[in-house]
Every structure is written in C-alpha cells, then in structure tokens.
FINU-830720 format. One record per residue (C-alpha): residue number from 1; residue in one letter; x, y negated, z. Coordinates in nm, 3 decimals. Layout:
+-----+---------+---------+---------+---------+
: num : residuo :      px :      py :      pz :
+-----+---------+---------+---------+---------+
: NUM :       a :       X :       Y :       Z :
...
+-----+---------+---------+---------+---------+
END
This chain:
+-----+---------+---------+---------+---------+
: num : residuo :      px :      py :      pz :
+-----+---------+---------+---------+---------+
:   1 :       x :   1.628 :   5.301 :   1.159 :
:   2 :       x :   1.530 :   5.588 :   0.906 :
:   3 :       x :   1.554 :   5.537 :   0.518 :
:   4 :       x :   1.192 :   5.434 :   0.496 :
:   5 :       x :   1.200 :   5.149 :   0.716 :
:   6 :       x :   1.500 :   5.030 :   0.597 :
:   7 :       x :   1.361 :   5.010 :   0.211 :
:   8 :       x :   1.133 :   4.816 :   0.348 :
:   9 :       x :   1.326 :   4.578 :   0.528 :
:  10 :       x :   1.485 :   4.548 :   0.188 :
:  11 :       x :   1.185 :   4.493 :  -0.006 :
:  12 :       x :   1.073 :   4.224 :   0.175 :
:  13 :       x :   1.438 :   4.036 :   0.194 :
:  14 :       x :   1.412 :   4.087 :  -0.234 :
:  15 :       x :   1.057 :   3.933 :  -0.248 :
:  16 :       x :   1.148 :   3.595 :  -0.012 :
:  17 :       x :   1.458 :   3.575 :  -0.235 :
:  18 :       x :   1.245 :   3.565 :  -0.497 :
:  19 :       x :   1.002 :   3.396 :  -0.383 :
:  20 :       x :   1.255 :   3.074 :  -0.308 :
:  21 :       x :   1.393 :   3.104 :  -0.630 :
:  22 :       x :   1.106 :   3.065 :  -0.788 :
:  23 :       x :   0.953 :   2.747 :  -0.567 :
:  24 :       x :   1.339 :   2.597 :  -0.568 :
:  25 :       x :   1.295 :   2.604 :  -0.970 :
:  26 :       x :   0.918 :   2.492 :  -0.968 :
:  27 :       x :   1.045 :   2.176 :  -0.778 :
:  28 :       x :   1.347 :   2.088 :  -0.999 :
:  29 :       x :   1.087 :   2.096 :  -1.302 :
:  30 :       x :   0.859 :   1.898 :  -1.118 :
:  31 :       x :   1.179 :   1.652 :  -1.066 :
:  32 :       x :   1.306 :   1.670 :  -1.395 :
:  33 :       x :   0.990 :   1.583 :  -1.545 :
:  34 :       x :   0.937 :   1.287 :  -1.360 :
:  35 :       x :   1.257 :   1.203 :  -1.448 :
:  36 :       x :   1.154 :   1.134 :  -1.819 :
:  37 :       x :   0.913 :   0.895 :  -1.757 :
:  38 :       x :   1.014 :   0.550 :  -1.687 :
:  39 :       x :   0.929 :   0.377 :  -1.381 :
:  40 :       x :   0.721 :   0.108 :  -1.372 :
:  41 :       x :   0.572 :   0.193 :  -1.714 :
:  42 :       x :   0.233 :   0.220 :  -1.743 :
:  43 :       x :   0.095 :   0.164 :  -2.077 :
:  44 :       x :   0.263 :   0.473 :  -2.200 :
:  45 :       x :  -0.009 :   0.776 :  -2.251 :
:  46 :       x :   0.198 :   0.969 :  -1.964 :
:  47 :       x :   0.164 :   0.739 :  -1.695 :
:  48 :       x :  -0.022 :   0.821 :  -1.402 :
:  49 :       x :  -0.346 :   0.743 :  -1.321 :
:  50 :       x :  -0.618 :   0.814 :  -1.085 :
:  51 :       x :  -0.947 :   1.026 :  -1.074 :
:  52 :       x :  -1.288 :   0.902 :  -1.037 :
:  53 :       x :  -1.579 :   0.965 :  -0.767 :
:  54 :       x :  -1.899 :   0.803 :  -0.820 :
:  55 :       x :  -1.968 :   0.517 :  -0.563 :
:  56 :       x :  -2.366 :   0.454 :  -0.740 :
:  57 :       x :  -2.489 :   0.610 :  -0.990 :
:  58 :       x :  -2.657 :   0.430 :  -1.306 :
:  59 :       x :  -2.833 :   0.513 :  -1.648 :
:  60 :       x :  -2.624 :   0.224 :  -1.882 :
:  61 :       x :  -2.386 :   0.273 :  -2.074 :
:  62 :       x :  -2.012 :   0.168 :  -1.944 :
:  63 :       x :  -1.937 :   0.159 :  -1.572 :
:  64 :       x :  -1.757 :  -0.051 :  -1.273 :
:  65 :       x :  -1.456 :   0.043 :  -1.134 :
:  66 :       x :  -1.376 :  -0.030 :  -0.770 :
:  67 :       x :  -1.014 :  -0.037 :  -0.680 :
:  68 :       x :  -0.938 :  -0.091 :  -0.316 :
:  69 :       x :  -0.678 :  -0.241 :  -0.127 :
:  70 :       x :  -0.703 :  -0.153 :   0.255 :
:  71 :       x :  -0.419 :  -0.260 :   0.524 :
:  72 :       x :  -0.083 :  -0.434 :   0.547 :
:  73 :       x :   0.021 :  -0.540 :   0.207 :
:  74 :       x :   0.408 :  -0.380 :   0.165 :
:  75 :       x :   0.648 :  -0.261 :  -0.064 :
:  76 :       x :   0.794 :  -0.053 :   0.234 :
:  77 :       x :   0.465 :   0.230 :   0.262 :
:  78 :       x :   0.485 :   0.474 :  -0.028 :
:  79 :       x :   0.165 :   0.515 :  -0.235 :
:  80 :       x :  -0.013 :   0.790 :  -0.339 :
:  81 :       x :   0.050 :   0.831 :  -0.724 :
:  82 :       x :   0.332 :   0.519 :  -0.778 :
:  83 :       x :   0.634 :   0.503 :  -0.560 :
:  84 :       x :   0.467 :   0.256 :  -0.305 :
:  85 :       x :   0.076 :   0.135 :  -0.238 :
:  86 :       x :   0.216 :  -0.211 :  -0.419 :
:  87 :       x :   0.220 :   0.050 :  -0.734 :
:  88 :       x :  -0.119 :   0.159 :  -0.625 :
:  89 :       x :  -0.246 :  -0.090 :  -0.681 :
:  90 :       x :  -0.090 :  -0.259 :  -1.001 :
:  91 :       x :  -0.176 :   0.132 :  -1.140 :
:  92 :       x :  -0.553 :   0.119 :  -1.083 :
:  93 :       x :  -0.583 :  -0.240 :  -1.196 :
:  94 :       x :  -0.408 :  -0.162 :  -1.537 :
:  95 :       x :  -0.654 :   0.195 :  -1.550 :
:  96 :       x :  -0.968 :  -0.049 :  -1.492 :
:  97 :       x :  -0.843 :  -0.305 :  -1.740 :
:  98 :       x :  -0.740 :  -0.082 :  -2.012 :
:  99 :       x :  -1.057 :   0.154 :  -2.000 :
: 100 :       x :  -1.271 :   0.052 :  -2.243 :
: 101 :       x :  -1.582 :   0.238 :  -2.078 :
: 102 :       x :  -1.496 :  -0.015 :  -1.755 :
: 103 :       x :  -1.691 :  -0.293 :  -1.811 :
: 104 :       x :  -1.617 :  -0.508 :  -1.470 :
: 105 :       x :  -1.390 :  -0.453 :  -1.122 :
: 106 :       x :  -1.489 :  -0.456 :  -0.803 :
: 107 :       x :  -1.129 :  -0.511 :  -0.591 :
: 108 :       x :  -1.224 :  -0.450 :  -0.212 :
: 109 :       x :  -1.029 :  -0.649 :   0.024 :
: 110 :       x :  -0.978 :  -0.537 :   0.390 :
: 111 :       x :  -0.620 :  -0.678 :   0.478 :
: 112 :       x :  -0.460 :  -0.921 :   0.705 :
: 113 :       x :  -0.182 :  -0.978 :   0.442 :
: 114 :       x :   0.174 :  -0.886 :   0.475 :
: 115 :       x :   0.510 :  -0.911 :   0.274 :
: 116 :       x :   0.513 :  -1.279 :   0.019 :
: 117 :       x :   0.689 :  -1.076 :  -0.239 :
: 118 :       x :   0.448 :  -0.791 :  -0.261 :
: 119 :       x :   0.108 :  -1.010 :  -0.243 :
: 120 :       x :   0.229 :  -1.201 :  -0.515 :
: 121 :       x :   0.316 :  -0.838 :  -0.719 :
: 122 :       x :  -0.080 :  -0.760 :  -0.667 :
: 123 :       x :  -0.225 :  -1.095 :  -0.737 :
: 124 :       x :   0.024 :  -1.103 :  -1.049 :
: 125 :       x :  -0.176 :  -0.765 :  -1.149 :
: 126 :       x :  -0.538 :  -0.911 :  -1.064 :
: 127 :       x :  -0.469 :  -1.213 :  -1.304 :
: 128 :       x :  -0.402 :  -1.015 :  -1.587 :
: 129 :       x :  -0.721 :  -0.746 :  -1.506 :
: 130 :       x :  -0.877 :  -1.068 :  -1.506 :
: 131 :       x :  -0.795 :  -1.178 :  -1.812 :
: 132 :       x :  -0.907 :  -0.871 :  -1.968 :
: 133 :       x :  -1.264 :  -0.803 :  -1.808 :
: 134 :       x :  -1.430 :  -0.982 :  -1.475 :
: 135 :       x :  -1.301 :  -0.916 :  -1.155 :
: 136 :       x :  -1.533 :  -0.962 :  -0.861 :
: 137 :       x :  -1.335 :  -0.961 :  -0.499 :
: 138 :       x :  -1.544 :  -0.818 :  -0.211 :
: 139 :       x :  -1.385 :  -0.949 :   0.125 :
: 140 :       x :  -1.446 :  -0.650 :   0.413 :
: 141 :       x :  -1.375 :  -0.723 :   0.737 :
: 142 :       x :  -1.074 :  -0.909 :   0.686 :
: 143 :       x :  -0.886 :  -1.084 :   0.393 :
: 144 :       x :  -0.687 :  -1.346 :   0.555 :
: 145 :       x :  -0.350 :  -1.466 :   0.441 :
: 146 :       x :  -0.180 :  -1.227 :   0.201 :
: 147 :       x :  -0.510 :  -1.075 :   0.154 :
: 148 :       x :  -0.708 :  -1.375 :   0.052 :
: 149 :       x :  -0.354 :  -1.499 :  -0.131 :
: 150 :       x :  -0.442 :  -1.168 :  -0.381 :
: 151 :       x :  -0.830 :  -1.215 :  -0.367 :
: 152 :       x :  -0.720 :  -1.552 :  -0.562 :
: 153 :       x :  -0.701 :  -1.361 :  -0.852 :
: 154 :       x :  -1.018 :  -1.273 :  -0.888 :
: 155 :       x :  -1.317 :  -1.413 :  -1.151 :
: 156 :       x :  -1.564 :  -1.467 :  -0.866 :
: 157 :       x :  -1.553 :  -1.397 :  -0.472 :
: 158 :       x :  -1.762 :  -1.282 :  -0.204 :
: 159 :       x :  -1.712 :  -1.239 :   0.160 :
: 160 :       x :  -1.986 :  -1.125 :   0.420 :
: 161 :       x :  -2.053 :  -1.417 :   0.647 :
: 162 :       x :  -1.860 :  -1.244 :   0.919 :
: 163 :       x :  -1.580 :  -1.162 :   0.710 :
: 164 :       x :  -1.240 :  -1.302 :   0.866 :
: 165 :       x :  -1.084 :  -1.476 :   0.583 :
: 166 :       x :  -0.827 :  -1.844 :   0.514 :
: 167 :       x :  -0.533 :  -1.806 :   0.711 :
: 168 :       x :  -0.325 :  -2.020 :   0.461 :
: 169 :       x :   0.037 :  -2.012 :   0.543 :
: 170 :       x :   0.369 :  -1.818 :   0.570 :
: 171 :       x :   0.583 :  -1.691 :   0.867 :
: 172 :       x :   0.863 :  -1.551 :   0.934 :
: 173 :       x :   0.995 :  -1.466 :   1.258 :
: 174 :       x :   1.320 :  -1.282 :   1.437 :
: 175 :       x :   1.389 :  -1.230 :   1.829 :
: 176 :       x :   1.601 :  -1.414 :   2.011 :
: 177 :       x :   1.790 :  -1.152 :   2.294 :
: 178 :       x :   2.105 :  -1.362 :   2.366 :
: 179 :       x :   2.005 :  -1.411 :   2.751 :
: 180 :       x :   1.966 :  -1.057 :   2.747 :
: 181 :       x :   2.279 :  -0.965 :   2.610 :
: 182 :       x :   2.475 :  -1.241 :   2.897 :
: 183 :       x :   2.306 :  -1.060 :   3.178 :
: 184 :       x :   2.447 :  -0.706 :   3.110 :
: 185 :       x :   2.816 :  -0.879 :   3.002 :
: 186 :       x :   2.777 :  -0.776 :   2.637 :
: 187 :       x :   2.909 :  -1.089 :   2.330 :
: 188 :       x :   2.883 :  -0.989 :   2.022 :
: 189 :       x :   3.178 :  -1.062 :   1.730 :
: 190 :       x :   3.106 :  -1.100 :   1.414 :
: 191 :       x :   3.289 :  -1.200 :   1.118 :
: 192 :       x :   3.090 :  -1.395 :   0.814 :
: 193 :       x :   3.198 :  -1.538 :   0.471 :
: 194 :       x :   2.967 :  -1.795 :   0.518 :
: 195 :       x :   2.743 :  -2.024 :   0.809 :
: 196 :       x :   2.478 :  -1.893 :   0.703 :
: 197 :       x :   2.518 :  -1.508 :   0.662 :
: 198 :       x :   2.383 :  -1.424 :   1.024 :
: 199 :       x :   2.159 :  -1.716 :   1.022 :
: 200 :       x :   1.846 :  -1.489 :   1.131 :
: 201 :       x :   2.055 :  -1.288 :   1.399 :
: 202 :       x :   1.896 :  -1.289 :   1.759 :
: 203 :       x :   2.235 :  -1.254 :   1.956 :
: 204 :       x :   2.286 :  -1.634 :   1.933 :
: 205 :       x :   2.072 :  -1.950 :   1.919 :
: 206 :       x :   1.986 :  -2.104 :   1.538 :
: 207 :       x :   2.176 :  -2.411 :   1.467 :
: 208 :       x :   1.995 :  -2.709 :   1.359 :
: 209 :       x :   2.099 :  -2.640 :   0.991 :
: 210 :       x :   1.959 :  -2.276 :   1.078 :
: 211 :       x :   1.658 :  -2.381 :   1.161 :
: 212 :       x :   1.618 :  -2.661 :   0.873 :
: 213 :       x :   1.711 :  -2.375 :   0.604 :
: 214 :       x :   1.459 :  -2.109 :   0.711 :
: 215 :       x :   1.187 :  -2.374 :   0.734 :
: 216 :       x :   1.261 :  -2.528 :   0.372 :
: 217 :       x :   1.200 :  -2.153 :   0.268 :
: 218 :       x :   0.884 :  -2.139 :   0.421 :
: 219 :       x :   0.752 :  -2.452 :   0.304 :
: 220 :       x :   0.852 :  -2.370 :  -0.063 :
: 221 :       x :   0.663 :  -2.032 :  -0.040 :
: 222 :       x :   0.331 :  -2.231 :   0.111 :
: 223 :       x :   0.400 :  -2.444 :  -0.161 :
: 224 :       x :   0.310 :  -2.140 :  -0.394 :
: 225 :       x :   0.054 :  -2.013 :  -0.224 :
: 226 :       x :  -0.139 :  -2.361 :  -0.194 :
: 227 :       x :  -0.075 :  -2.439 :  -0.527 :
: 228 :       x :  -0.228 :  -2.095 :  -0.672 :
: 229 :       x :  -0.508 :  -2.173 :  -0.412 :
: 230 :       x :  -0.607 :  -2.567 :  -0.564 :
: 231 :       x :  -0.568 :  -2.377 :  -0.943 :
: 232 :       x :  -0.750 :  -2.076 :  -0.862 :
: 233 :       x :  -1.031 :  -2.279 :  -0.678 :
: 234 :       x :  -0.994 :  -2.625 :  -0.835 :
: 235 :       x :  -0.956 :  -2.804 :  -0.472 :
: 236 :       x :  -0.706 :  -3.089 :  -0.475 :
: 237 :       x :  -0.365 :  -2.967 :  -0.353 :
: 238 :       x :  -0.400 :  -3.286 :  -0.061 :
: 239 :       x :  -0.674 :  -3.181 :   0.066 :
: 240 :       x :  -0.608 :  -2.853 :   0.156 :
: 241 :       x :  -0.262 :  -2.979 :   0.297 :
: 242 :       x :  -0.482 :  -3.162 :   0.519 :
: 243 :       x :  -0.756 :  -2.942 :   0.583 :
: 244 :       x :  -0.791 :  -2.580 :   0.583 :
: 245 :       x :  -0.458 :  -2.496 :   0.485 :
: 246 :       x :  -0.324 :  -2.517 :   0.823 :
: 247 :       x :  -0.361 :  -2.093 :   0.892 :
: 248 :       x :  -0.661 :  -2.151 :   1.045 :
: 249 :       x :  -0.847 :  -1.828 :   1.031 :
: 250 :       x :  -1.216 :  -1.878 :   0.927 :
: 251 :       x :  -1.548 :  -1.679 :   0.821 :
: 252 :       x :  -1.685 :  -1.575 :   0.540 :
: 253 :       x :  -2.002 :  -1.856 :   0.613 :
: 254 :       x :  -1.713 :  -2.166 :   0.639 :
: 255 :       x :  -1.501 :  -1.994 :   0.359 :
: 256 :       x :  -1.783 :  -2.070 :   0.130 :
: 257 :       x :  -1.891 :  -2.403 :   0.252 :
: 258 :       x :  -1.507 :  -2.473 :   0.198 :
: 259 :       x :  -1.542 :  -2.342 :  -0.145 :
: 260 :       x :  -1.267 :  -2.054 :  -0.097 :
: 261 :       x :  -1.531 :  -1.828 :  -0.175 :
: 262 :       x :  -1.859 :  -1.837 :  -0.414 :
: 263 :       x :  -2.101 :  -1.638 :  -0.278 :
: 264 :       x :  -2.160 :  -1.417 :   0.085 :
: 265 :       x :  -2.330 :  -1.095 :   0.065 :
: 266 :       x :  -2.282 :  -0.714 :   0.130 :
: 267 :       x :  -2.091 :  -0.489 :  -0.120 :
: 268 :       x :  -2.390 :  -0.383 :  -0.288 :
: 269 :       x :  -2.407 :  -0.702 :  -0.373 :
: 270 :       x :  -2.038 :  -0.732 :  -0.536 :
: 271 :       x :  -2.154 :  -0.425 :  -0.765 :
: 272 :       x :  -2.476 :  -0.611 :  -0.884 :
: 273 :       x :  -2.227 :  -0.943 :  -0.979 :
: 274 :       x :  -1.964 :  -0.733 :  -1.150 :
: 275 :       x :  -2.241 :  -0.566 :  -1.316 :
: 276 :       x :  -2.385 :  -0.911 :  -1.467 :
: 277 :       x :  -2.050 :  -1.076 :  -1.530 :
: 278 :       x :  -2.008 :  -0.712 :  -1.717 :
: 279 :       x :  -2.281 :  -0.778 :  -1.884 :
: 280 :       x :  -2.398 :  -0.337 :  -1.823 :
: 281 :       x :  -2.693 :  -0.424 :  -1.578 :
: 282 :       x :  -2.732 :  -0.013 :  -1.581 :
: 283 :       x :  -2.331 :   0.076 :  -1.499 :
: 284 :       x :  -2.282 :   0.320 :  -1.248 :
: 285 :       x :  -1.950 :   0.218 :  -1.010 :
: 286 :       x :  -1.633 :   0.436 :  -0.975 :
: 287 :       x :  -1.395 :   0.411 :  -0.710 :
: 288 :       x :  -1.035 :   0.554 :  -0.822 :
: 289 :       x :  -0.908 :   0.830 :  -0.582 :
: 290 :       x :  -0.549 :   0.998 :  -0.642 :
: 291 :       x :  -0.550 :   1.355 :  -0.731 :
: 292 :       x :  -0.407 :   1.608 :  -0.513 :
: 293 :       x :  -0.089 :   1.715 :  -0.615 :
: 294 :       x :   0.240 :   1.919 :  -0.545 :
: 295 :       x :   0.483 :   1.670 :  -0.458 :
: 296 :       x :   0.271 :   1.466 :  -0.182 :
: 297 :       x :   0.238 :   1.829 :  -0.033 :
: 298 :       x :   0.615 :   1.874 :   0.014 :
: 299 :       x :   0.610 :   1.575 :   0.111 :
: 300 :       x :   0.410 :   1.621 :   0.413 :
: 301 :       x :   0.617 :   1.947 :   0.477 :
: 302 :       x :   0.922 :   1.806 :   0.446 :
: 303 :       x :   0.870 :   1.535 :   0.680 :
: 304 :       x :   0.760 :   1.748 :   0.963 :
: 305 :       x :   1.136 :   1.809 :   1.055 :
: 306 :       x :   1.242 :   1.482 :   1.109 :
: 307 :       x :   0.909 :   1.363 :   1.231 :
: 308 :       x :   0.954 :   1.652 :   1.529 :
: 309 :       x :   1.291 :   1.537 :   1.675 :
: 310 :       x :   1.058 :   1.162 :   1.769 :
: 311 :       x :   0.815 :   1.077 :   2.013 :
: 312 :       x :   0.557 :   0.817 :   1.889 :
: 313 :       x :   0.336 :   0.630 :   2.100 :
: 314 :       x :   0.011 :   0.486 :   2.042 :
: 315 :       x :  -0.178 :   0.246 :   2.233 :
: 316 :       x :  -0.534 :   0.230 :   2.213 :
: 317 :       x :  -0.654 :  -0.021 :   2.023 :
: 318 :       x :  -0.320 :  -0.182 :   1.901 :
: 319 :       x :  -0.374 :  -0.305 :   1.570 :
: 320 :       x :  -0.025 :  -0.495 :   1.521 :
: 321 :       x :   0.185 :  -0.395 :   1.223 :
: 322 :       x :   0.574 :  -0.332 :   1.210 :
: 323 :       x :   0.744 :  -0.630 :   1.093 :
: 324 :       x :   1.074 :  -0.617 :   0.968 :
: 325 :       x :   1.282 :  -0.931 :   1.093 :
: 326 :       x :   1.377 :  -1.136 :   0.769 :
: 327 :       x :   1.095 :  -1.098 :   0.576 :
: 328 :       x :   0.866 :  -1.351 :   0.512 :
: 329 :       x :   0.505 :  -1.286 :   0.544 :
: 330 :       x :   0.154 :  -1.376 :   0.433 :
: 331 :       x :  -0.010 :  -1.278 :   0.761 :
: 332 :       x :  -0.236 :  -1.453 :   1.056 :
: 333 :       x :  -0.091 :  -1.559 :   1.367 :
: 334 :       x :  -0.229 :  -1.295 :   1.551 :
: 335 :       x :  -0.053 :  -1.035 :   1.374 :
: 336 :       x :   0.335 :  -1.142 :   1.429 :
: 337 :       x :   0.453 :  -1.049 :   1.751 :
+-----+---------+---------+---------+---------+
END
C-alpha cells in the first residue's frame, strides 16, 4: 500500500468518524429536547400537532376537520406524533377543538374495538371536543364494541346501512393448557401471597371464586359501557339489558331503527352534517396527517435489527388481532380467539 492510498484510507476513516459524531449529537438534541416538554401536555404552544391535507375543498370561511381512528383500539401500538395511537388520537381531537378556524369534526370510525381502558381514554377526549364544537361520527366498515363505545361521544352519528356496528359487551379471555402440560410430565410450582394472584394462569383450572371474581369485573365494566350508552342515546338502561345489549353485532340499517345511530349515509354525507351543525355550509374538510420526521425514521432503522433475527408469518386473510391474556376488551366475539 503506497502513501497515496493509504491517505486515503485515512480520509475516509476521519470523515465516518465525523460523520457519527455529528448524527450521535443530532440525536441526543433531538432527545434532550423532547425531554423538556411534558408528556401528556397539550395545551402548551409546544405540543405537537399534526399537518393538514385537504379532503374537499370549499369557498366559506372556517373548515372541518376529520380525525380518524382506524384498527384495534390499544395503548400497546405506538402512534405517530404521541407516544401511542391512544395519544393520536386525544392530540388531533384537542387540535380540532382548540382551532378556532375548525368549525365542526368529522371522527371516522373503522374499528372492532379493543383494550376497555384505552376506549374509554378516546371517548373521554370526544366528550370534551364535543363540548367545544359538534362532532359528527362516521361509522366505516366497522365500529362495533370499543369502536361504537368511542363513537358515543359524538353530537350526532351515522353509519352506512352496511356498516357492522352494536356489539355491546366486554371479554376477557386466557388459555387453559393444563392437559397439555400432564401429557408431557411437566407441574408447574408457584408460590403466591394471595388466592388470587395467579387467578388468570392457564396451567391450572379457575376455582369457583376464580371464576365469580373475573366475571364481577366484567359485569362492572358493561355496567359502564351500558350506562354511557342509555346517557349518550337516552334509551332506558333495562331495555338495552334486555335487548341489544347482548354483543349482538348489527348493521348500520338496525343500528338506526334501534336508535344507536341517527342517520345512515355515505361520508360525504357526514361532511355535509358537520358542516350544518357548524353552521360554515361553504367549509372545506381537513384530515390531520403527521409530519414526517427524524425520530420515526430511526425508528424504522433501528428496528430492522431485531426485526431480522424473527420469522413472521402471515396468513391470508387473517384479520384477528393479538390479545394479551388479562386484559379486558371492548371487542366482538369474532375477534377473541
């Protein structure tokens, strides 16, 4: 190796030195910065928010914002600008709601449901855009469950008559493999400060008080949900005990002749209401959209690693979520496993 090659050599070793330096101390800043804004707090001016693409465009004055909520409802996927789509969300409903340019919200809803905890987070946030300016709730192809549980929240519904929507109830479900464990000679020990610590485990059959403890928990959280559901839609808590509150899944035509809904139509139709309960006949509609940035990129790349040492495996047309055993969920039959 003669002198010249060699300076190269070292050239190039100087500039990737650099060059990680520098990207090692652009991601610290980028760290540190977050750092000094407080999570969870979004009426200061630095909180994050989302851009806007036109959906329609109109001549008025003021505008409708759409804000969409697409999928399982958890606390467990991370979002796009907050630390999980359940931030997403509550994010875009406080941008829509504090805007003073926003005259109504469309929320589109095309979700079977999912975790209690975090349906009740959004429909927390759609009650107070709702107390602010109207909130009209398009139903896509499916709101059932946790997804209709949120629509609640809305100032006026509307489902296409095909829309799959109702499924009013709560589950919650673990896997029983104690058989399974006998057959290849394998008891498991465990030590508990109390009965019920491993009440949920599947190496062992529920007891009776088991059983009766994890069922009172369900019927308090379908307590919740019906009694937001006879508030929301003024239907006497009885009668939807003893009617459609059974997690029956229904369509958009019965959800309105049950009066869960108030009006079927397409979403065109869900931008003309929010425009007249908006009173701005002329608004165009926005749908929010995060902005690209740095972080979600290193994100992706740093992934990659760990993503590369598994071997996932999709079958076509399966539709069923993960489900993490002891959670309790806001989802349709079809969906637990």
């Amino acid at each position: 190796m003669n002198k010249k090659q060699f300076g190269c050599i070292l050239v190039l070793l100087v500039v990737l030195l650099c060059g990680s330096l520098i990207f090692n101390f652009v991601l610290l800043a980028m760290k540190g910065a977050a750092g000094l804004i407080p999570r969870g707090t979004l009426t200061a001016d630095r909180a994050p928010r989302f851009e806007e693409t036109t959906v329609q465009d109109g001549r008025g004055p003021g505008k409708i914002a759409q804000v969409t909520l697409r999928g399982i409802i958890t606390s467990s996927e991370a979002g796009n600008v907050g630390e999980t789509m359940v931030d997403d969300l509550k994010i875009q409903l406080h941008q829509a709601a504090t805007d003073d340019d926003v005259k109504a919200i469309v929320l589109y809803v095309d979700s079977p449901g999912g975790e209690v905890t975090a349906a009740d987070m959004i429909y927390d946030a759609v009650t107070r855009a709702r107390a602010r300016k109207p909130v009209v709730v398009y139903m896509g192809s499916l709101a059932a469950s946790g997804g209709y549980y949120v629509s609640c929240g809305g100032s006026w519904l509307m489902a296409d008559d095909t829309t799959l929507t109702g499924s009013i109830g709560v589950i919650i479900e673990t896997l029983n493999y104690a058989s399974l464990l006998g057959k290849v000679g394998l008891e498991p020990v465990v030590f508990k400060s109390g009965q019920f610590k491993d009440m949920l485990s599947g190496a062992r059959e529920m007891t009776p008080a088991e059983k009766e403890y994890v069922q009172n928990m369900v019927w308090q959280t379908y307590g919740k949900f019906v009694g937001i559901l006879a508030r929301e839609r003024k239907i006497p808590e009885d009668t939807l005990r003893n009617g459609i509150a059974d997690g029956r899944v229904i369509s958009g035509r019965d959800a309105l002749d049950d009066k869960l809904i108030d009006g079927l139509g397409q979403v065109e139709d869900a931008y003309d209401k929010a425009r007249e309960l908006g009173a701005a006949p002329d608004a165009p509609v926005v749908r929010y959209e995060a902005a690209f940035r740095f972080d979600r990129l290193l994100r992706f790349f740093g992934g990659r690693s760990e993503a590369s040492s598994k071997v996932q495996i999709e079958l076509p047309g399966a539709i069923m979520p993960h489900l993490e055993a002891g959670r309790l969920y806001l989802l349709p039959s079809f969906f637990a496993p």
